[in-house]
C-alpha positions as protocol buffer text, in pm:
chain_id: "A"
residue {
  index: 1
  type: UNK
  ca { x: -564 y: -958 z: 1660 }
}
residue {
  index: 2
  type: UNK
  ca { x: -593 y: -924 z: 1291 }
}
residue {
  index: 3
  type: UNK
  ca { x: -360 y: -1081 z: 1047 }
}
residue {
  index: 4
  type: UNK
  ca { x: -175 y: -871 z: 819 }
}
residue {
  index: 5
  type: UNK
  ca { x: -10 y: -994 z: 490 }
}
residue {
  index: 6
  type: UNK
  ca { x: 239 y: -734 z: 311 }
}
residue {
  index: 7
  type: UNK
  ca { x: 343 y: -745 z: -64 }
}
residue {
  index: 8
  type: UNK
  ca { x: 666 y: -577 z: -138 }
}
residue {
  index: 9
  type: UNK
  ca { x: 923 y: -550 z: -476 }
}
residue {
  index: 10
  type: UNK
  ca { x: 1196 y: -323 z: -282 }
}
residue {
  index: 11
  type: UNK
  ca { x: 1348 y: -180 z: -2 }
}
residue {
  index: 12
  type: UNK
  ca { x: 1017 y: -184 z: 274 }
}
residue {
  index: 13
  type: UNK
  ca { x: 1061 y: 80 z: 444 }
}
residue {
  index: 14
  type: UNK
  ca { x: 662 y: 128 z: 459 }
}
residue {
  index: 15
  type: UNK
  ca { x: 674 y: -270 z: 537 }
}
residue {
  index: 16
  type: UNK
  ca { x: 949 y: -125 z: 881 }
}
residue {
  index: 17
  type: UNK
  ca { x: 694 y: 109 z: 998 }
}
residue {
  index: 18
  type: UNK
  ca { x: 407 y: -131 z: 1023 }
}
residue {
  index: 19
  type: UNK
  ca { x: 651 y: -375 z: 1171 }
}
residue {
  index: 20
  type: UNK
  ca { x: 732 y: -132 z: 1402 }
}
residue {
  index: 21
  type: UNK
  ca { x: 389 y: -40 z: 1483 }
}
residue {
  index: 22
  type: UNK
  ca { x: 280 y: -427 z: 1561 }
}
residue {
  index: 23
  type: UNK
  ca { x: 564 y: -441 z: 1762 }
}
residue {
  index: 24
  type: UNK
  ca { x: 507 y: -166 z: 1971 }
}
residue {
  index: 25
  type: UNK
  ca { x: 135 y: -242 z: 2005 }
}
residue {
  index: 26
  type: UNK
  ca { x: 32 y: 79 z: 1777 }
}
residue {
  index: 27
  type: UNK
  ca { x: -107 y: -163 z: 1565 }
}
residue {
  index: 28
  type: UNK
  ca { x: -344 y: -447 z: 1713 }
}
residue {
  index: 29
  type: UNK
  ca { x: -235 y: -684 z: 1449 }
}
residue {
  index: 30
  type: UNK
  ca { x: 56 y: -894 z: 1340 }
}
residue {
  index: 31
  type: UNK
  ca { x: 217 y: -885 z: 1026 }
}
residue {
  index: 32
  type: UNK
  ca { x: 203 y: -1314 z: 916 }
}
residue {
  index: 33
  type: UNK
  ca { x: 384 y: -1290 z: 618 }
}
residue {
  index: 34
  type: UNK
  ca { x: 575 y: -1096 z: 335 }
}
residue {
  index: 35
  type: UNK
  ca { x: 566 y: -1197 z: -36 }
}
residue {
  index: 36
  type: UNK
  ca { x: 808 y: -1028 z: -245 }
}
residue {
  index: 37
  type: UNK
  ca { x: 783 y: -1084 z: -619 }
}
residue {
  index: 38
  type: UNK
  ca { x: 1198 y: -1019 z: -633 }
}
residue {
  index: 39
  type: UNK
  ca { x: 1432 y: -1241 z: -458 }
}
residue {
  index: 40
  type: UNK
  ca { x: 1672 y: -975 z: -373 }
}
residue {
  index: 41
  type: UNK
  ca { x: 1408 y: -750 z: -235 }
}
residue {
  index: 42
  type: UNK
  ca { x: 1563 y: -630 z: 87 }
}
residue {
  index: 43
  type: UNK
  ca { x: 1210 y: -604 z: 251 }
}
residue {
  index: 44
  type: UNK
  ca { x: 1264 y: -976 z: 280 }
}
residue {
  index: 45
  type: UNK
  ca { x: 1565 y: -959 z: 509 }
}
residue {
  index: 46
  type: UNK
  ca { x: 1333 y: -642 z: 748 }
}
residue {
  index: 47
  type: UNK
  ca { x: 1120 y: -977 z: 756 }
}
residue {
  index: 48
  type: UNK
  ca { x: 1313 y: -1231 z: 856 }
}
residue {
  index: 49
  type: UNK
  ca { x: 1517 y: -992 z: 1099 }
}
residue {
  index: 50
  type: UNK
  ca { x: 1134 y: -952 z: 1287 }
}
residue {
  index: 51
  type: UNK
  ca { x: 1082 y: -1325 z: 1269 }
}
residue {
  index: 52
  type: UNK
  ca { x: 808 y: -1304 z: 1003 }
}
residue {
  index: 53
  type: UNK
  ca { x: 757 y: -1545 z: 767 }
}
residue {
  index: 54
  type: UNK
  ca { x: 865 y: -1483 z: 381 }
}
residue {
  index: 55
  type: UNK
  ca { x: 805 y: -1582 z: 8 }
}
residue {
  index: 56
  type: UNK
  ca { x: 909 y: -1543 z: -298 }
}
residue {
  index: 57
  type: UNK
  ca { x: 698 y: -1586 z: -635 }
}
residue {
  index: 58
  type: UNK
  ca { x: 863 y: -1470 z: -945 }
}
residue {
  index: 59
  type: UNK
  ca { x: 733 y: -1405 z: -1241 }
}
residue {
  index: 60
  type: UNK
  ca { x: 1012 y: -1599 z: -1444 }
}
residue {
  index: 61
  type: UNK
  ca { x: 844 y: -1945 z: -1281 }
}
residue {
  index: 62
  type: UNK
  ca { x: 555 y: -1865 z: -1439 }
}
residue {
  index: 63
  type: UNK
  ca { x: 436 y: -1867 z: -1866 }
}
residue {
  index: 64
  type: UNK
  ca { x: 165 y: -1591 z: -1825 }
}
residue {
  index: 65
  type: UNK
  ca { x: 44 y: -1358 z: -1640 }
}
residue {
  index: 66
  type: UNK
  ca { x: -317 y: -1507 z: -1544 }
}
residue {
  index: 67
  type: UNK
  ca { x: -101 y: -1819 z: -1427 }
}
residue {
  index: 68
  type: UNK
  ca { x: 121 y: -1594 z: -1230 }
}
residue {
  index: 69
  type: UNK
  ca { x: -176 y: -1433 z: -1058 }
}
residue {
  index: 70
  type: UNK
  ca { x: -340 y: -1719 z: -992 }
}
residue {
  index: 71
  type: UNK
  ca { x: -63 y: -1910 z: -776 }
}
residue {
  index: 72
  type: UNK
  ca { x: -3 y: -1558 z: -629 }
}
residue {
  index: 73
  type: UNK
  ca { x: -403 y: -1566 z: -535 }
}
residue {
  index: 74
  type: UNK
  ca { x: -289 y: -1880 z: -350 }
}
residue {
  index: 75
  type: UNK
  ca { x: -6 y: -1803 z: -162 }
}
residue {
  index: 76
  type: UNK
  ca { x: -207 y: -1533 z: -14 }
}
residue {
  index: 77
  type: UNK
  ca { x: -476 y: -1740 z: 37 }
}
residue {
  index: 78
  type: UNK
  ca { x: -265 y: -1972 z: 305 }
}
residue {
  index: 79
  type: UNK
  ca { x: -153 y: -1655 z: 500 }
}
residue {
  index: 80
  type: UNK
  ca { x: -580 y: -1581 z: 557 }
}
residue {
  index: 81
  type: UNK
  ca { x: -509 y: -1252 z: 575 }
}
residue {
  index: 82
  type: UNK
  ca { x: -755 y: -1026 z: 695 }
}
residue {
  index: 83
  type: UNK
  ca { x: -558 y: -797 z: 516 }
}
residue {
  index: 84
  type: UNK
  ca { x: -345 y: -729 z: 257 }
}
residue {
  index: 85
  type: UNK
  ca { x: -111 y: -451 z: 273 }
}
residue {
  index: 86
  type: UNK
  ca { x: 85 y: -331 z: -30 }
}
residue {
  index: 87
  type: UNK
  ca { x: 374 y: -165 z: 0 }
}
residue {
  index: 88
  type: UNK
  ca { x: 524 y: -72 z: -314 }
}
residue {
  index: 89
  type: UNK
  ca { x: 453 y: -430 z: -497 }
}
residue {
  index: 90
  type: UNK
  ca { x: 526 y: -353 z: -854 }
}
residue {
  index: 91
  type: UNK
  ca { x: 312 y: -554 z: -1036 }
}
residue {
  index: 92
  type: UNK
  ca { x: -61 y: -481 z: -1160 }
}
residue {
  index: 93
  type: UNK
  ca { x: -267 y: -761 z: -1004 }
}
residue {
  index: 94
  type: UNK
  ca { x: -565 y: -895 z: -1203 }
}
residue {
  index: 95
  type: UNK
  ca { x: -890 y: -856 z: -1157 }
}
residue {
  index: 96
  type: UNK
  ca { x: -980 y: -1207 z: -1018 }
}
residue {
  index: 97
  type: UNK
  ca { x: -703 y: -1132 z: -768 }
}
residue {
  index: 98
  type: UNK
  ca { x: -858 y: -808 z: -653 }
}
residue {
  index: 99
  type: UNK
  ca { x: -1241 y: -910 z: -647 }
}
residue {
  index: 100
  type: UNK
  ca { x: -1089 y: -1224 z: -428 }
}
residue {
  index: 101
  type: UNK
  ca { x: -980 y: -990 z: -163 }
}
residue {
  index: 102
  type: UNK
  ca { x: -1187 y: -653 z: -200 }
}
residue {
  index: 103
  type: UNK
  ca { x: -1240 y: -442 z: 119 }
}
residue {
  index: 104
  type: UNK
  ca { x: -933 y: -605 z: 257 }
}
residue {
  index: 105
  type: UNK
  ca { x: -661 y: -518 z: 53 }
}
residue {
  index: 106
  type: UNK
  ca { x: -505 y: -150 z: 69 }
}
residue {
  index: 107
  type: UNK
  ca { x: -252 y: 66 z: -106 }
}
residue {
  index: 108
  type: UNK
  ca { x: -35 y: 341 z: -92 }
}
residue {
  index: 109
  type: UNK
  ca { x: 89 y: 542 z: -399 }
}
residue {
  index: 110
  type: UNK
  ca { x: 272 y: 871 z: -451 }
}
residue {
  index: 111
  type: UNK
  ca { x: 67 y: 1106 z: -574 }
}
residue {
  index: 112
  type: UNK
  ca { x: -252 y: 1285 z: -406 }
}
residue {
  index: 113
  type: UNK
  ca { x: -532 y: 1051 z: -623 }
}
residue {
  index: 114
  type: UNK
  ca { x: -693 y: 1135 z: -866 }
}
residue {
  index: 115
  type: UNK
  ca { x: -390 y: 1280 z: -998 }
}
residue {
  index: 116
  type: UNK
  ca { x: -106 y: 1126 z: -1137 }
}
residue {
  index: 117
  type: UNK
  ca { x: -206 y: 766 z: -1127 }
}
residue {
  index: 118
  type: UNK
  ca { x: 49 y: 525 z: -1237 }
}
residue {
  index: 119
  type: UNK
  ca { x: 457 y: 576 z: -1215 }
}
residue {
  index: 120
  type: UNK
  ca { x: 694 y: 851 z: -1201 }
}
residue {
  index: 121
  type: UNK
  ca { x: 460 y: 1092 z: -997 }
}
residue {
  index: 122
  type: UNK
  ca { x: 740 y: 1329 z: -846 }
}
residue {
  index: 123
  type: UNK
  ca { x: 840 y: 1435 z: -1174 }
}
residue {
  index: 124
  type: UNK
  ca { x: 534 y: 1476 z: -1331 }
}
residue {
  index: 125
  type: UNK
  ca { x: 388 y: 1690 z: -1050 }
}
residue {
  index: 126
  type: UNK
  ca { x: 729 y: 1895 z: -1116 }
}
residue {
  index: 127
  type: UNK
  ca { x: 700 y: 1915 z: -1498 }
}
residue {
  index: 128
  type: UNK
  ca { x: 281 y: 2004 z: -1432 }
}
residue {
  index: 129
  type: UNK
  ca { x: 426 y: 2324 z: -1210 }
}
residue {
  index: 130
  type: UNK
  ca { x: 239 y: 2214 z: -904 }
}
residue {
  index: 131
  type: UNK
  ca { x: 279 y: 2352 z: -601 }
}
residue {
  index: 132
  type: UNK
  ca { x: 218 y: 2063 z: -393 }
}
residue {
  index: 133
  type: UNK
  ca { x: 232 y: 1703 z: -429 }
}
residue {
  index: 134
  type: UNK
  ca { x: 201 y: 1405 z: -148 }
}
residue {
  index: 135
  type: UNK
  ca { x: 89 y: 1040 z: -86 }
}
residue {
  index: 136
  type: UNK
  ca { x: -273 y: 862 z: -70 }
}
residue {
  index: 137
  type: UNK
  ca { x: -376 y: 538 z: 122 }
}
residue {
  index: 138
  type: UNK
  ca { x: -624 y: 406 z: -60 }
}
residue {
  index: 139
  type: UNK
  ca { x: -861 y: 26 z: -98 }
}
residue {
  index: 140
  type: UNK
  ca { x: -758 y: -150 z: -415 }
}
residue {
  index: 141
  type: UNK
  ca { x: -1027 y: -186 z: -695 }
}
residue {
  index: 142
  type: UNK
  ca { x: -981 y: -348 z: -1006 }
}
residue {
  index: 143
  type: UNK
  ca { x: -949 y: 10 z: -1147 }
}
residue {
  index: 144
  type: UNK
  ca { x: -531 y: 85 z: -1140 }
}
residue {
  index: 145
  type: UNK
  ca { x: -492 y: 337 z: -836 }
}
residue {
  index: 146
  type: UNK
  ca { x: -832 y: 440 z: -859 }
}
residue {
  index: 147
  type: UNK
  ca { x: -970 y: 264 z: -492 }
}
residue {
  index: 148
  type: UNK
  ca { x: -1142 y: 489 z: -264 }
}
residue {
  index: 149
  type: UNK
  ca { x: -912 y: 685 z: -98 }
}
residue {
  index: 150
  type: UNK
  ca { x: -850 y: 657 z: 268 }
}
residue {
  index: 151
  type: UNK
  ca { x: -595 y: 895 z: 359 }
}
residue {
  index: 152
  type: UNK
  ca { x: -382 y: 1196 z: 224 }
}
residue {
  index: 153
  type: UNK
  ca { x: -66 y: 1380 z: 310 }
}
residue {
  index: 154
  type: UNK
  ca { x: 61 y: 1660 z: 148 }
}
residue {
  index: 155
  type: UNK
  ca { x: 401 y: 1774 z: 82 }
}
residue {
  index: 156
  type: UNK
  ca { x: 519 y: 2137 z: -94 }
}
residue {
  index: 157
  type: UNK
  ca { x: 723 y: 2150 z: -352 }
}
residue {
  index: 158
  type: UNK
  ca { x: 949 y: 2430 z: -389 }
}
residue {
  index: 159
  type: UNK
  ca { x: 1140 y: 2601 z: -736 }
}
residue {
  index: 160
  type: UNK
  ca { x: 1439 y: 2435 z: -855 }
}
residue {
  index: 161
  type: UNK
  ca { x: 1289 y: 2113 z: -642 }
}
residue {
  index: 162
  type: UNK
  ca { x: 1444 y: 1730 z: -823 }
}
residue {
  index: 163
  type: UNK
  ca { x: 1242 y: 1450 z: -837 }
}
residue {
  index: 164
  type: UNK
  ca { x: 1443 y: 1306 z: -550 }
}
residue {
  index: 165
  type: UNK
  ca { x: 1381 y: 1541 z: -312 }
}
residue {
  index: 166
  type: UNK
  ca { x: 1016 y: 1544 z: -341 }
}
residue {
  index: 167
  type: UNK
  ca { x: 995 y: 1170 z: -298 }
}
residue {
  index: 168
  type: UNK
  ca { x: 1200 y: 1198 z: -5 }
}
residue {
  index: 169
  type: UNK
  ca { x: 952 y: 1412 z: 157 }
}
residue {
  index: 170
  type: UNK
  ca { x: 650 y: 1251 z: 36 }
}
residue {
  index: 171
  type: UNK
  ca { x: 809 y: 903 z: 182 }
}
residue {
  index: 172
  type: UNK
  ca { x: 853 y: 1063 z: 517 }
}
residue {
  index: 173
  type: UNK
  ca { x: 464 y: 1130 z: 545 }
}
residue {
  index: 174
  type: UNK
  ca { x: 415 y: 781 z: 438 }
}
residue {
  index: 175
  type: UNK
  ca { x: 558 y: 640 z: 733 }
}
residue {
  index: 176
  type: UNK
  ca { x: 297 y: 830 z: 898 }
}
residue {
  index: 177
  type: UNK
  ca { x: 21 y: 754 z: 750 }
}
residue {
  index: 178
  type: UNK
  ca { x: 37 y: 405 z: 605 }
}
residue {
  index: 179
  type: UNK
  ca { x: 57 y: 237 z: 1000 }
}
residue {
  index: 180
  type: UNK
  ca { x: -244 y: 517 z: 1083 }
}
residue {
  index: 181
  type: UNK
  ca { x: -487 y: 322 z: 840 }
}
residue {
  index: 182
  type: UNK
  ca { x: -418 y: 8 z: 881 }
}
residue {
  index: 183
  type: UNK
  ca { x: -424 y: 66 z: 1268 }
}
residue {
  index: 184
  type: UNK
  ca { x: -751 y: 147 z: 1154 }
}
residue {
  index: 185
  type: UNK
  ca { x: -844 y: -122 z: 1016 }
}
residue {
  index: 186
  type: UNK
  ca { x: -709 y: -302 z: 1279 }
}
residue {
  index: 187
  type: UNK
  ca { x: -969 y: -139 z: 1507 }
}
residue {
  index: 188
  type: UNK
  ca { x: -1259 y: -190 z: 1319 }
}
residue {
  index: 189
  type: UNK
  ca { x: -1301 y: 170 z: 1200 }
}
residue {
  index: 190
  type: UNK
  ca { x: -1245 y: 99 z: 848 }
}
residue {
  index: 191
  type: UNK
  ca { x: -1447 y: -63 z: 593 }
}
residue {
  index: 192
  type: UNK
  ca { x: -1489 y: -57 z: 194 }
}
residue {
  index: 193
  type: UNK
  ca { x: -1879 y: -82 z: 72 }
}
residue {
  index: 194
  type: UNK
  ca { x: -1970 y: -10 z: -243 }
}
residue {
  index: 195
  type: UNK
  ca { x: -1726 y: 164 z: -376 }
}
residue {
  index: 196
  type: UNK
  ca { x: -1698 y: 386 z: -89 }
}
residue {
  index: 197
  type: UNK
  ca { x: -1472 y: 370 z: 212 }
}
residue {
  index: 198
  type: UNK
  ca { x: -1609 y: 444 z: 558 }
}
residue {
  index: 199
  type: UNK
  ca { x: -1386 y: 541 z: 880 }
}
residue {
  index: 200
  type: UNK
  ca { x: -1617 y: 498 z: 1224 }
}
residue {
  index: 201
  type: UNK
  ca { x: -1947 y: 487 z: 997 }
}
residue {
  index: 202
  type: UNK
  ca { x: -1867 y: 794 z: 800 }
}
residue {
  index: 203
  type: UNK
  ca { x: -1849 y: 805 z: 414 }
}
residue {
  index: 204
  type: UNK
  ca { x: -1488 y: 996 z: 336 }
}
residue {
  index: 205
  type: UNK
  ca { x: -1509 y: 1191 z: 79 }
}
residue {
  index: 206
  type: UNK
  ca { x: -1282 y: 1217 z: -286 }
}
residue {
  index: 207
  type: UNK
  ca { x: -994 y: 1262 z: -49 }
}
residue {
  index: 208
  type: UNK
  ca { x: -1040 y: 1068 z: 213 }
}
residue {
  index: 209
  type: UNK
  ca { x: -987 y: 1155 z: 573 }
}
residue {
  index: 210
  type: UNK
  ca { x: -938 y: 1505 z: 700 }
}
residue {
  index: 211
  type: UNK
  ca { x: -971 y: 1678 z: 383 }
}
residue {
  index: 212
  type: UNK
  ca { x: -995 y: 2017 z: 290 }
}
């Protein structure tokens, strides 16, 4: 059973699914710990409610950021993860970090990758007048949101549409697909080399899985 570490900042509701999924045997893995960079993350009380074990590094203990990174590269460390989940940690990790735990460390983000890397997707796919929008799974490379990308899920957006309301619905196919990799991983189907992920042998392409 492989051992699953999650990094959160917020709420976890991504972190509930794949709780939910190890608990119901979806997943063949257990989730060993949570680190939250934010005390009053409430991800840290969906933790604790499941009996998993918890953390808190702040940034505020810490002078600069390589320090930071580098007792966060630690704490990690002690969980020996076979992999790291991020669900909507807030912080850019370093590169040292990353290289430390490459082709076992995954991400979502809200946006279908390549486009709109970085923050405040949902509006910027409104203010670009697209007509769709979603969420990728993807490994995390030392390049910000630009891992190979695992999985996609897309969502419409429709006239008069707020930025809300989109991320509502993207967050919705989330839940569905962030548990669906990492049961994959889980399995043994997935795997990062060079630069390229692989599901059951086969190179996925720009979009990952089941792409158009």
């Amino acid at each position: 059973m492989k051992r699953i570490l999650v990094l959160i900042s917020g709420s976890g509701s991504n972190l509930q699914t794949i709780l939910d999924h190890c608990a119901s045997g979806k997943i063949a893995g257990q989730v060993v710990g949570v680190i939250s960079n934010k005390a009053d993350a409430y991800g840290l009380v969906r933790a604790e409610q499941a009996g998993v074990a918890t953390s808190v590094l702040a940034q505020q203990q810490f002078a600069c950021r390589e320090d930071y990174d580098l007792a966060l590269q630690g704490l990690m460390a002690g969980y020996q993860p076979d992999l790291v989940v991020l669900a909507g940690f807030m912080r850019i990790l370093s590169g040292d970090l990353v290289r430390h735990f490459a082709g076992k460390m995954i991400n979502i983000h809200p946006s279908l990758l390549p486009k709109y890397q970085g923050l405040h997707t949902h509006q910027r796919a409104i203010d670009a007048g697209d007509e769709e929008h979603g969420a990728s799974v993807h490994f995390v490379t030392e390049e910000l949101d630009g891992g190979p990308v695992i999985l996609q899920a897309r969502v419409p957006i429709f006239e008069g549409d707020e930025a809300d309301e989109v991320a509502a619905r993207v967050q919705a196919q989330e839940h569905s697909i962030y548990p669906l990799v990492v049961q994959w991983f889980c399995e043994g189907r997935l795997r990062m080399q060079e630069g390229t992920a692989f599901l059951d042998d086969a190179a996925l392409g720009p979009a990952g899985y089941a792409s158009e």
